[in-house]
N, C-alpha and C positions, 0 to 999 in steps of 0.2 A: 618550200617549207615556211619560209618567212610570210609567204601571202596572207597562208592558211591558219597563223599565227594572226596577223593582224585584224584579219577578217572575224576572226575568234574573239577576240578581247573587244573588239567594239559591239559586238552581238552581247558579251558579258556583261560590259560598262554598262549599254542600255538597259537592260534587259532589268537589272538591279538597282538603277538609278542611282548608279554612282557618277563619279566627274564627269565632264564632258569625254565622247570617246577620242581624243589626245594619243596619238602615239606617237613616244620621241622616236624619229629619224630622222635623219639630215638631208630634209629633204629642201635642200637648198635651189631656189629657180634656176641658178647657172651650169646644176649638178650633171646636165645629159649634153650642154655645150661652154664648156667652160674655156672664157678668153684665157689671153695671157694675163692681166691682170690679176684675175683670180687666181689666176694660175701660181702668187707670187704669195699669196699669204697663207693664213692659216685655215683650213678649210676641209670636210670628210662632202666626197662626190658619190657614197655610195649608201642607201638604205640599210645595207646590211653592217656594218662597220660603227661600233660604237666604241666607248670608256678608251680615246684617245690620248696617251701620256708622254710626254717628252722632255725630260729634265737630264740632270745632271748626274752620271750613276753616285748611288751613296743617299740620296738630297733628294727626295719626292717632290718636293716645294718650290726646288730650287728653278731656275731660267732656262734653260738649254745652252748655256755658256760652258764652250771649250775653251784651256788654256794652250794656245797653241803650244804644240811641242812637248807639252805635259804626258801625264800616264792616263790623264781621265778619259771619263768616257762619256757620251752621251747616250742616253736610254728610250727608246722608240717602243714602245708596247701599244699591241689595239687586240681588241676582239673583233670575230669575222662570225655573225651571229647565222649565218647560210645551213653552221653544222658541219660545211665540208671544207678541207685542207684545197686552197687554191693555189697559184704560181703568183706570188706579187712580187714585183720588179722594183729597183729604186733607183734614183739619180739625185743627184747633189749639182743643185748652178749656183755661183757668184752672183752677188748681188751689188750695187753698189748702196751708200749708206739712205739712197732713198728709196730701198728696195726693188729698182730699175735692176735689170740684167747688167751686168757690168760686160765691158768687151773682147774682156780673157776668154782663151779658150779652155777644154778641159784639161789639157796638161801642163795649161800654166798657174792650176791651182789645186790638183787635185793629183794623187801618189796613187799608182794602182789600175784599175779596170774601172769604166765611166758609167757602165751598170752591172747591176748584180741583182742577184734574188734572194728573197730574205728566206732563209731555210729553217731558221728557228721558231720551231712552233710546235704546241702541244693543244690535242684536244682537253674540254670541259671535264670534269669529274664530279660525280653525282650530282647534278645540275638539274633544273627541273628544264631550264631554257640551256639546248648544246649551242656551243661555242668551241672555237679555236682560235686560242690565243698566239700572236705574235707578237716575237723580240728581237729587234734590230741593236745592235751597239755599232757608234762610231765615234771613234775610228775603228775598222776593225781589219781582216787581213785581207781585205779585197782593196780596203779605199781611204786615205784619208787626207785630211784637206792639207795643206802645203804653202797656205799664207791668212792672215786673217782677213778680216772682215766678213760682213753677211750672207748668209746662205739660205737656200730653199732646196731642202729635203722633199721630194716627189713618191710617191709608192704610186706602181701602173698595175694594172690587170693583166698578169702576163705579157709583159713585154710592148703589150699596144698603148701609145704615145695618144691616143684615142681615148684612152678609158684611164683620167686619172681617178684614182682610190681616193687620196688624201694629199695632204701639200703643208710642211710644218715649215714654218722659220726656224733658224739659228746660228746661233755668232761664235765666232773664233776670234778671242781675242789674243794680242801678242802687246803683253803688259809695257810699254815705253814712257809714259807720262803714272801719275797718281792722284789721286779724285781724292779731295777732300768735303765734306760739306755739314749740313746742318738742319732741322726741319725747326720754322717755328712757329707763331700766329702771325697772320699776313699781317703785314702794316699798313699798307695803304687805306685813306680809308674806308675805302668805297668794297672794298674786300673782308676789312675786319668782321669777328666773330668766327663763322664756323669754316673757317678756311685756313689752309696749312701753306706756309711759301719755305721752300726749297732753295736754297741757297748754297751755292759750293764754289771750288777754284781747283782749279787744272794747275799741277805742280809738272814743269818740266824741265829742269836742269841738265839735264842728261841728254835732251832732245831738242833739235833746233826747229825752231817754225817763224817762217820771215815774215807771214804774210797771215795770223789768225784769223783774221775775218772772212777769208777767202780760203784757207788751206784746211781749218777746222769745224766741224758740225759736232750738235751734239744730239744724243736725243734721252728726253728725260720722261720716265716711265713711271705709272704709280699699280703698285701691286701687278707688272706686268698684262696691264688694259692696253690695249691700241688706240681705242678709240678719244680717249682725250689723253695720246701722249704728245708731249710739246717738243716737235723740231727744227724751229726757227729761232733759237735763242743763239745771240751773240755777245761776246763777251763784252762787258760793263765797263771793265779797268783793266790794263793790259802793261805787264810788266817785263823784264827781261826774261823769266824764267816760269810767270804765275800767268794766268785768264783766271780773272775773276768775274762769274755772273750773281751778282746780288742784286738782282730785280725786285720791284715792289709788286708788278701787276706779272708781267709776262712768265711770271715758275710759280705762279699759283694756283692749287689742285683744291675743291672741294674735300673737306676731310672726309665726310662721309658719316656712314656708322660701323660698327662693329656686325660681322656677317652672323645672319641666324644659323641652327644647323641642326641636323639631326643624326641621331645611329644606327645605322642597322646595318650593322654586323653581325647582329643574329636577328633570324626570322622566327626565332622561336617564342621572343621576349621581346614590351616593347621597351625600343632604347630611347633615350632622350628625342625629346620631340615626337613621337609617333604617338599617334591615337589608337592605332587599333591593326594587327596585320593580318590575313584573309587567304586560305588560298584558293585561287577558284580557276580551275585545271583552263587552261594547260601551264599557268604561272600564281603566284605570290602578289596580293595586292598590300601596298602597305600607306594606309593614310595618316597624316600628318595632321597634329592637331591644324584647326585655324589661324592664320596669323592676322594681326591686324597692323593697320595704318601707325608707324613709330614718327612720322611727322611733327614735331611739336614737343617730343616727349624729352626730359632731360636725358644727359648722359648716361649708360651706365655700361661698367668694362666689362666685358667680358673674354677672356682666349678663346680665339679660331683661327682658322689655317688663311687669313686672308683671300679667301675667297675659294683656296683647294679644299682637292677634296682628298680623301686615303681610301685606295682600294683596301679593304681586309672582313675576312669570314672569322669569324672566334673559333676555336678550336679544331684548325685546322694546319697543315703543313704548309700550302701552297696554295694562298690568295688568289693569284694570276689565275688558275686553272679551277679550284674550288668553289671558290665565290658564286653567287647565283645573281642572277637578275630579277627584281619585281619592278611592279609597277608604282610609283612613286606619288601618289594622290597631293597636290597643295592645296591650298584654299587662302585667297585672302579676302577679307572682311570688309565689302565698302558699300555702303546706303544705293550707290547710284552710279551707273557705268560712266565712266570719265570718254565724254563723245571727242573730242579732240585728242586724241593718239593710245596708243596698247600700251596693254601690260605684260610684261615677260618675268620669268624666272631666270635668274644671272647670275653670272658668276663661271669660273671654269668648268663647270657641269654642263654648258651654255657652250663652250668654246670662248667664252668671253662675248660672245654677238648675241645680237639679238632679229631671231628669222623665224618663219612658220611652226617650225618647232617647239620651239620654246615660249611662244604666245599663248596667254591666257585668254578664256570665254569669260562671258560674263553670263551669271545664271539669276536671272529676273526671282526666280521662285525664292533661289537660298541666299540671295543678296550679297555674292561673292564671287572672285574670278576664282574661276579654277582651272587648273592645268596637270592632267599625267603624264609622269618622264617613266621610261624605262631604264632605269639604272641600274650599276651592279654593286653588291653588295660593300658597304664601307661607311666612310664618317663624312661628313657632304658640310660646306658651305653655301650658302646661296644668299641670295636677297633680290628683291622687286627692283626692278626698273620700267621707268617709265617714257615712253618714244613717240614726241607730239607728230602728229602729222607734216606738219609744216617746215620742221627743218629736219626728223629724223637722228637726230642725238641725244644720246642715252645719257638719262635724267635717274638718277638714284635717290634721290634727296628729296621728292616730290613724296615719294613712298618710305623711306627709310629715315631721312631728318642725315642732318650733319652737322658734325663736330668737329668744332677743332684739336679734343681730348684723342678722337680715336686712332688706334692705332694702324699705321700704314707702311709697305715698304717700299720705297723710290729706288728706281734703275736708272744709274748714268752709264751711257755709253757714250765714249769720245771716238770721234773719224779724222782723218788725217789724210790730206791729197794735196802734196806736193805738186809744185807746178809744174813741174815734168814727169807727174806719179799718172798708171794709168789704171789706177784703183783707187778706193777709198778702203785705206786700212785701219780697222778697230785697234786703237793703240790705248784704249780706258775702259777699266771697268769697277764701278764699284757699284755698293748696295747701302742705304742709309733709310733706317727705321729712325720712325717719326719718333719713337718713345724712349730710346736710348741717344738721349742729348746730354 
């Protein structure tokens, strides 16, 4: 069904001489033999499987942070765009704090049975594209973790260790030290202007650590990116009770901009940001005005979800299952294709990466990249990134401008491994927005 689907929409696209024909799936290179490595981050191995969510129940926005021992929950939601109800299987491995496999086995971190199948799931309703949606909660009465620190959530295709679905990170943390800290304009000078430095201290009275250099890691996160999160920092000043990191270069995060976004939560009307929506069977086309180059431009605030996005249909019961899928037309505006590295659409609509998928064309004729996602119906952040050949690190600021004004959320997670400890356990967790100082 999916083929005859793709195969459709790209006959469409040309046919009408709309965007390049772009279809999102994650079709990632390592998707048909995936190492262990991959194996350990965040990542969908199947075409059919999109609109992947994993937070915190309560908190769309929020991390995947369990409190050990607490009531919460973590919330695992995906669509299976095939149509048909499958058998997906899941396991949970330890990780240690450099997301290596740690060397526990499964009972000495985990309560329960070591795989299960996710049985919660509902098909699409009135849907122009069917789906069945799945919901996984953990902890829940099969399985739940039994000490902190990192983990990797696995979904299999029925049970075979052959066929991974998807692979999410997340953390159990078991609260023993307190995070305090700070966002301000970098000092250094080589840094000042549109840069943000991050500043905190490890409060532990309560907890003994002989040896922090060596016992303690930390890892410091911006808006929950991987790709420029910083995990070599060690503490500055070191006291009976505090670790202080007040660095001038080494916690410094480009601010950024403030993420674009559009609405469409109804296809009936356009919502902010959209040009114009279409339907041209077997699905909803819905384009976006054009964006252009914010490089240079001064500041200006606006709220967004830092870079999430909100599944939701307007007037309806039930998002998860009601919501539709169109096709998601960008455009950005530049005189002349940039020959030294792509352009991608980013942000967690992306997975936060940037792969085949999510790569922009460039169209000589209309003097712009353009890119269609298949997304499902809701309120979206995004913004351009840009990834030179040459070193492959994702550059947002080349396209978007940065500021030191804009607003950001920083994740500290603190690890802890005792010299006779044979884990690394998350014993910190905090969150500190750049704009509440």
């Amino acid at each position: 069904m999916l083929r005859k689907f793709t195969i459709r929409t790209i006959f469409i696209l040309t046919a009408s001489l709309l965007f390049g024909p772009r279809i999102s799936a994650k079709n990632l290179p390592q998707k048909d033999n995936p190492d262990n490595e991959n194996l350990l981050t965040n990542q969908v191995y199947s075409d059919n499987i999109h609109t992947v969510q994993f937070y915190r129940e309560g908190w769309e926005f929020s991390q995947p942070v369990l409190v050990l021992g607490s009531d919460q929950h973590l919330v695992l939601k995906f669509d299976d765009l095939s149509g048909e109800a499958q058998t997906y299987s899941y396991t949970i491995k330890h990780c240690s704090a450099d997301w290596t496999p740690s060397s526990l086995i499964e009972s000495e971190y985990l309560d329960g049975f070591f795989e299960n199948t996710i049985d919660d799931y509902e098909y699409s309703v009135n849907t122009t594209i069917p789906y069945v949606n799945y919901l996984l909660r953990i902890p829940n009465d099969d399985v739940k973790p039994k000490i902190s620190g990192n983990y990797v959530l696995t979904v299999w295709n029925n049970y075979d260790h052959t066929k991974p679905v998807l692979t999410r990170r997340f953390f159990v943390v078991d609260q023993k030290v307190s995070v305090t800290g700070k966002v301000k304009p970098a000092t250094y000078d080589s840094y000042r202007g549109p840069n943000q430095e991050v500043d905190f201290a490890i409060q532990h009275p309560d907890f003994s650590i002989q040896n922090p250099r060596d016992e303690v890691k930390v890892l410091l996160m911006q808006n929950g990116r991987w790709d420029n999160a910083k995990t070599d920092l060690l503490p500055q000043f070191i006291s009976e009770n505090s670790l202080v990191y007040d660095y001038s270069e080494e916690n410094v995060f480009k601010g950024g901009n403030e993420f674009r976004n559009f609405d469409m939560k109804s296809l009936r009307v356009n919502g902010k940001g959209i040009a114009g929506i279409q339907y041209l069977s077997p699905l909803f086309h819905v384009t976006l005005y054009p964006d252009k180059d914010r490089h240079g431009q001064d500041y200006h605030f606006e709220n967004d979800l830092d870079g999430h996005y909100l599944v939701k249909r307007d007037n309806v019961t039930d998002s998860d299952v009601e919501a539709d899928y169109a096709m998601v037309h960008f455009s950005l505006d530049i005189q002349a294709p940039l020959t030294e590295g792509n352009i991608y659409v980013f942000g967690e609509l992306s997975g936060w990466q940037c792969n085949p998928s999510n790569q922009m064309t460039y169209s000589i004729e209309r003097k712009q990249y353009e890119l269609a996602l298949l997304l499902k119906q809701g309120f979206y952040d995004y913004e351009y990134a840009y990834v030179r050949n040459d070193d492959g690190k994702i550059d947002t600021s080349l396209l978007e401008g940065s500021h030191v004004e804009t607003e950001n959320n920083y994740q500290i997670f603190v690890y802890y491994r005792g010299i006779s400890s044979r884990y690394d356990q998350l014993i910190g967790y905090q969150v500190i927005n750049s704009a509440n100082q």
